[in-house]
N, C-alpha and C positions, 0 to 999 in steps of 0.2 A: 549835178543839177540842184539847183538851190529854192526852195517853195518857202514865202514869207510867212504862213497859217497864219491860224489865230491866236496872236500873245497871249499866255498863260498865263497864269498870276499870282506863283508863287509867292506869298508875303514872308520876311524877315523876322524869324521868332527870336534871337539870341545872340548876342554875341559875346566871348568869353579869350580871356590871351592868360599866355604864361608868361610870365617875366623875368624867372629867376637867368642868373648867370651860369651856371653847372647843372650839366644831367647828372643822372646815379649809376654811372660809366666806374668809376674813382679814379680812370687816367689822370692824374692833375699832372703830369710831369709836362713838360713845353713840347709843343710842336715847334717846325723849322722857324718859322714865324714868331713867336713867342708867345705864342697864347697856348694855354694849356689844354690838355689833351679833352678833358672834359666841358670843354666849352660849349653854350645850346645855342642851339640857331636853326637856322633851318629847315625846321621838322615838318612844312609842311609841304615839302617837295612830293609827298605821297601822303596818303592816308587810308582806311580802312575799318571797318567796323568788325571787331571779333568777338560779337553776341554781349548782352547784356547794356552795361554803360563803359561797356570798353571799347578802345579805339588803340590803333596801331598806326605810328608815323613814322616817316623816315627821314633824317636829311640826306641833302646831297653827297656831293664828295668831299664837301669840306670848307672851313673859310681862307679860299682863296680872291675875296675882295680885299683882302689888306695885301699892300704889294709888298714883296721880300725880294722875288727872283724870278724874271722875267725868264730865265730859260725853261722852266717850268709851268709856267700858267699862273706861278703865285701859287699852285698848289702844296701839298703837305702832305705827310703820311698822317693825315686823320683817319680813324681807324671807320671803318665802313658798318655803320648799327642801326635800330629803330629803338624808337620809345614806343613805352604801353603808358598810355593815358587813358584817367578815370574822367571821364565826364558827369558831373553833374547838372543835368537839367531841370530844372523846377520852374513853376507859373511863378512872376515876379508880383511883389508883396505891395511896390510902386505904381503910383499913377500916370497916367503921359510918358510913358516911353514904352519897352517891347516889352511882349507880353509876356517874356521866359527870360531868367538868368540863367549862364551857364557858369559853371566854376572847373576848370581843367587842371587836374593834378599829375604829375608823371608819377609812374608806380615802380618803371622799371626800366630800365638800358640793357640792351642785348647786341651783345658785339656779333660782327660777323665774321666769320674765319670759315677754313678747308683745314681737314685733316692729314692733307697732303698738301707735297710745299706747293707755294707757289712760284712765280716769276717777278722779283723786286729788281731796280734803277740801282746800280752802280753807283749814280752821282755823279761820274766821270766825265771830265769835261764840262761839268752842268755847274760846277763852286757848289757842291752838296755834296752831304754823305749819303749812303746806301738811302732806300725807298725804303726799306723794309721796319716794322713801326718796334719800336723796343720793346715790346710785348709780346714777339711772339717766341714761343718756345720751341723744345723739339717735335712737337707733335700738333702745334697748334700756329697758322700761319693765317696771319688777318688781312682780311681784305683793305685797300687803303686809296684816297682819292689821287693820289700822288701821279701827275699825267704819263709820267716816266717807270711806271713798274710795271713795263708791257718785252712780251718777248714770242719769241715765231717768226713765219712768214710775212704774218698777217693776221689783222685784231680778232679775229678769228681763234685766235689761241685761249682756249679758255684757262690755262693754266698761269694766265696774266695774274697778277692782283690787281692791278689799276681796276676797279668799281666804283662807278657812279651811279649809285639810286637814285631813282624817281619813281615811278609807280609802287604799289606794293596791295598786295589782297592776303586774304586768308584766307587757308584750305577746308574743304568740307568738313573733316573731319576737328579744323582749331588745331590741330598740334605742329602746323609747319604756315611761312609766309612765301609768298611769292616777290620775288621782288625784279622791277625789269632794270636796264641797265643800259646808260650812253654809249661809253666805251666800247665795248664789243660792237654791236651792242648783244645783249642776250636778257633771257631770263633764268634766277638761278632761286630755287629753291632751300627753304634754310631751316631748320629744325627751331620752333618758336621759344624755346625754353631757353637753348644752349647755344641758340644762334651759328650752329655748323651745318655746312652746305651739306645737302642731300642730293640734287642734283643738280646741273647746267642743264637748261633747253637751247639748243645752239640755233640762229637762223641759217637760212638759207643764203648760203656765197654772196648775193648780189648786196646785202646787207654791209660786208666785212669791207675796209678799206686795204689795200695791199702794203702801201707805207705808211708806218705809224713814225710818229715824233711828236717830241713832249709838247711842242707848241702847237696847237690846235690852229693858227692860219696857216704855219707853213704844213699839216697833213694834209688840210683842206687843198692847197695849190698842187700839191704832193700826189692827188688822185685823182681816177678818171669817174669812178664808181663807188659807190658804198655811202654810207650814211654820214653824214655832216659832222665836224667835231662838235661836242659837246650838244648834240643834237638827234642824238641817235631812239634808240627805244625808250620814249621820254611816259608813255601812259601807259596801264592797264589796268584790264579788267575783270570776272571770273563770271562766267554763268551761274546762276543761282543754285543748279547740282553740280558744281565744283570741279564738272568734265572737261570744263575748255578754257583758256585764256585768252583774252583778245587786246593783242599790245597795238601801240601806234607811234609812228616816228613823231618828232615835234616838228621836222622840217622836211621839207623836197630832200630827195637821195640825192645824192653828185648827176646821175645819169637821167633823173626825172626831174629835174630844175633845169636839162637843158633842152627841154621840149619848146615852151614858149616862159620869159619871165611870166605870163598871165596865168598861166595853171594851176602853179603852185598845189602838185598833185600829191599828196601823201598817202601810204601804206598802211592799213591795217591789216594785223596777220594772224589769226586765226589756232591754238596750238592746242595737241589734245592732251591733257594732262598724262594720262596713264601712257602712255607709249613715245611721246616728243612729237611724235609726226602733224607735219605741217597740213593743216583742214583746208587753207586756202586765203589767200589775199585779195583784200578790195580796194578799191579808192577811193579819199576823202578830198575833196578840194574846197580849199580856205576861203572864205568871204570875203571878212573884212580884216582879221587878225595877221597876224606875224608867226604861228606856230602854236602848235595845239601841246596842252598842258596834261589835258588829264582825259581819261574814257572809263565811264563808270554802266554796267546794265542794270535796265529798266525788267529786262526779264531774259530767257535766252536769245534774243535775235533783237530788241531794240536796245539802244544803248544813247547816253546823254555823252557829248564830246565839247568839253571846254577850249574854247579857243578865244585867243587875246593876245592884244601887243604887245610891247616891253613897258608901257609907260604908266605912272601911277608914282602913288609911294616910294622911294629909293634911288627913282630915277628922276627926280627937282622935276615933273613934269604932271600933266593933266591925264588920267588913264582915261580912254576913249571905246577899246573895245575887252570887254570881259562877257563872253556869250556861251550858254549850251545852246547844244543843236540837238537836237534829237534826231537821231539814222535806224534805219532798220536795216540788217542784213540777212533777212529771209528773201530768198531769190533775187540778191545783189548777185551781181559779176563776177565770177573770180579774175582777178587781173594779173596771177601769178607765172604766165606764159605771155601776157603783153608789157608792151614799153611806149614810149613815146605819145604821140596821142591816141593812139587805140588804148592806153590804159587809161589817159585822163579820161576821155570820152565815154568811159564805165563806170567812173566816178559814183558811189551812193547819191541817193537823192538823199539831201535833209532840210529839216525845218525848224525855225527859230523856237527854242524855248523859253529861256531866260537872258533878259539883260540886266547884268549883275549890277556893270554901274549906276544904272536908271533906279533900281530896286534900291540899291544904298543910298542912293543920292533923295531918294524919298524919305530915307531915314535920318537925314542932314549927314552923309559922312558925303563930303566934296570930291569931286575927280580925283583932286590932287591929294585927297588922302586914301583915296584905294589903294590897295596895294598892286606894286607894278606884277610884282608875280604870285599871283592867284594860281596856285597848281594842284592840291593835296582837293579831291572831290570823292564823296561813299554816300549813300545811304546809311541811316542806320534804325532805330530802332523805333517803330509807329508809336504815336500817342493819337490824345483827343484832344483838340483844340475843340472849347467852343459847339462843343459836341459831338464834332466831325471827325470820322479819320482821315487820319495826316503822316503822311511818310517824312521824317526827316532829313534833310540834306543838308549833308554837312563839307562847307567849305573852308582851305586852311590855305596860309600864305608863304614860301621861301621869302625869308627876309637878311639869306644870304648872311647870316650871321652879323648883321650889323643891326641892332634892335635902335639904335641913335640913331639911324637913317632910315632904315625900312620899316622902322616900327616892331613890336614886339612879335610872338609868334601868334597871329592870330587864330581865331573857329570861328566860323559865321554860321545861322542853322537855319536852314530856311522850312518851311512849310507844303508841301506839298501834299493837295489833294488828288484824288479821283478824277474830279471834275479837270485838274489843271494839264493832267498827263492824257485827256481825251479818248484815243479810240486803245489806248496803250495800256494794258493790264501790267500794275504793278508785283514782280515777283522779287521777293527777296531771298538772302542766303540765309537756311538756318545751320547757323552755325553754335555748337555746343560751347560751354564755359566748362570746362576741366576745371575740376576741386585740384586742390593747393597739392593733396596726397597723392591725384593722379600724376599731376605735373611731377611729381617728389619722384614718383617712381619709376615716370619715363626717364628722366636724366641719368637716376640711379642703373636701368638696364643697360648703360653703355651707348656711346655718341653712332650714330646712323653711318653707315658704309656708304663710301659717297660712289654716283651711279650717273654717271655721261652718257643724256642723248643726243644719238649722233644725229645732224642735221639731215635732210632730204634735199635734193642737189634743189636750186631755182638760181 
C-alpha cells in the first residue's frame, strides 16, 4: 500500500567527490582485464557512518564494465574490500551556493578474506586461469568478484568466494562491519581492522538459486526460485542497539516476479545478530522505480528505503526516479510462510519522503547529471544548521568504476530536521571510535575464529 503524505523538505547541504585513481589496497599488480588491482571506483555501492567524521564504504564486485570476457560477466578476481573515509564538513566561506562544503579523504583499505579456504573458478573451459586472486596465502583466502568462484549444490554454499558487496553497517560495539551480499546472497560479518570474516548469516532456502553459472542470464533462465543474478541481498540496515539487521532484495525473487509483472513484491528480512535466526520477513512493493538500492533506520521499526531506476549519469540517459519512502515495520505482516498474492497483498504500507531528483535539480544538477546509481545511503552525525537540529543524510553513487562516464565517486549530504521526519523520532547508532592503541591491540590478540550461522529452514 502506497500513501503520497506530505512532501518533506529535506534541503541539500554539501556536496563532496573523490577523484583519485587508486585506493591504499597497494594491490597494483593487473587484474584479468588489465587494470590494476588497486583501482577506485565504486565505493558507493554501500556506506555507513562509524561515529565521529567517519564513514565506511564499500564497492561492489569489481570493474566489470570494461569487457574482456564474456563467459564471465567481465568479471575479475578484484579482491572484495571497504574504504574508511574521513569526512570533512564545514559551513562554506562562499556566497550563492550550498551552505556546507565537504572534503572526503580515504584513510584506509581493508581487504576482505576467510581464514579458511574458500571455493575459486578453475577457469576451465571459460579461456581463464584459476579465480583465485594472487594474494592469497596459506592461511589467508580473499573473497573475490569473479562470477565463477562458486561451488556446492547451490549458491547457498557459503564456502564460495564469489562476493558481491552492497550494503554494509557497523556494529555496536565499531570493531566488526556488516556487509550484505548478491551472490548468495547472505550476510557475512568481518573484523573492521583485519578485514577477516567472523561470520556468515545464511538466509533461508527460498533465497538460494539451485544452478549457478558464471553468466548471470543463463542462472536466471537456469532457475525456478531464488533470487535474481546480480540482484540478490542488495541493502541493509542495523537498528540503532545493534540487535537486528534488516537486508532487502533489489528485485522480485524468480518465484515472486511470477505473481503478476504488476507487483513487483520484494523481501525484506529481518535477522538477529547475536544468534543468525531469522525475526521475520515483510513486503515491499515498488512504485515507480526498477529496484531498491539501499534501507537505512530511522529508529528500530521505521526505516528510509531508496528506490530508483537504472537511468541518470552512466547510462547517456535522463534519471527520473531516485525516491525514499519511509515504511514502518511495527505490526507489519510477516510474509515469511506466504507466496504468491497473499504475500504481495501484505506488502508495508509506505510514504514518499524524498525526491532526490527534484531536490538536485533545485540545486541546477540536471536529470541527466544524476547519477544513474544512487545506492550507498546512512545517517550520520547531527549538526546545527541555522540554529536547528539537523540529522545528516548522507548519499553516495556506484559509478561502476568508470569515473569518465559515471562521473566521480560522489557524497551528497542532505539536511534533515525534526519537522521533516514528522510523527517519526529520530534514533541513531551510537557507535564508539576506538583509539589507534585499541585497534593496535585488537589485531595484535590474533584474527577472530570464524563462526557459521546456520540458516532457519523458509
Amino acid at each position: 500500500m502506497f500513501a503520497s503524505g506530505a512532501q518533506a523538505a529535506p534541503g541539500l547541504l554539501a556536496i563532496g567527490s573523490l577523484n583519485g585513481s587508486s585506493d591504499l589496497s597497494g594491490l597494483t599488480g593487473p587484474l584479468e582485464n588489465g587494470l590494476p588491482g588497486n583501482v577506485l571506483g565504486g565505493m558507493g555501492s554501500g556506506m555507513a557512518w562509524a561515529g565521529g567524521n567517519t564513514f565506511v564504504a564499500s564497492p561492489d564486485r569489481g570493474p566489470n564494465a570494461l569487457l574482456y570476457n564474456a563467459n564471465v560477466d567481465d568479471t575479475v578476481s578484484y579482491i572484495s574490500r571497504f574504504q574508511t573515509v574521513n569526512m570533512t564538513l564545514a559551513p562554506s566561506s562562499s556566497s550563492g551556493g550550498l551552505p556546507m562544503t565537504l572534503i572526503p579523504v580515504i584513510t584506509q583499505t581493508t581487504l576482505l578474506s576467510s581464514p579458511q579456504a574458500l571455493v575459486y573458478g578453475t577457469g576451465a573451459g571459460l579461456n581463464l586461469g584459476t579465480g583465485a586472486p594472487a594474494s592469497n596465502t596459506a592461511s589467508i583466502f580473499y573473497f573475490s568478484g569473479r562470477s565463477d568462484n562458486f561451488g556446492g549444490s547451490n549458491s547457498g554454499n557459503a564456502t564460495s568466494a564469489r562476493f558481491d558487496p552492497e550494503g554494509i553497517r557497523v556494529s555496536a560495539d565499531g570493531r566488526s562491519v556488516f556487509v550484505s551480499d548478491e551472490y548468495g546472497p547472505y550476510v557475512r560479518q568481518f573484523d573492521r581492522t583485519t578485514g577477516v570474516l567472523i561470520k556468515t548469516f545464511e538466509l533461508p532456502a527460498k533465497y538460494d538459486v539451485a544452478n549457478q553459472y558464471p553468466v548471470g542470464a543463463t542462472e536466471i533462465s537456469g532457475n525456478t526460485s531464488g533470487r535474481v543474478a546480480n540482484k540478490g541481498m542488495e541493502g541493509l540496515a542495523i537498528t540503532p542497539d545493534g540487535k537486528t539487521l534488516i537486508g532487502i532484495v533489489q528485485a522480485p525473487m524468480i518465484q515472486d516476479a511470477a505473481i503478476t509483472a504488476s507487483n513487483k513484491l520484494l523481501r525484506i528480512i529481518a535477522i538477529d545478530v547475536a544468534t543468525g535466526a531469522i525475526r521475520g520477513e515483510y513486503g515491499y512493493k515498488l512504485t515507480t522505480g526498477t529496484g531498491v538500492s539501499e534501507i537505512t533506520a530511522i529508529n528500530d521499526h521505521e526505516f528510509l528505503v531508496l528506490e530508483r531506476d537504472g537511468k541518470g549519469l552512466g547510462d547517456g540517459t535522463n534519471a527520473a526516479v531516485k525516491t525514499l519512502f519511509k515504511i514502518d515495520l511495527a505490526g507489519a505482516t510477516d510474509i515469511s510462510s506466504l507466496s504468491g498474492s497473499a504475500a504481495a497483498n501484505a506488502a508495508v504500507a509506505k510514504t514518499s519522503f524524498l525526491d532526490i531528483v527534484a531536490v538536485l535539480g533545485a540545486n541546477s544538477i540536471t536529470p541527466a547529471n544524476v547519477p544513474a546509481k544512487l545506492e550507498g545511503l546512512a545517517f550520520g552525525t547531527d549538526i546545527t544548521v541555522n540554529g536547528t537540529l539537523t540529522h545528516t543524510l548522507w548519499l553516495a553513487n556506484d559509478n561502476d568504476f568508470l569515473p569518465n562516464v559515471a562521473g566521480p565517486n560522489n557524497f551528497y549530504v542532505f539536511g534533515v530536521t525534526d519537522a521533516d521526519l514528522g510523527a517519526s523520532k529520530y534514533v541513531g547508532q551510537s557507535i564508539p571510535v576506538p583509539s589507534t592503541l585499541a585497534l593496535t591491540l585488537l589485531a595484535q590478540a590474533g584474527l577472530p575464529a570464524v563462526r557459521r550461522l546456520r540458516r532457519t529452514k523458509g
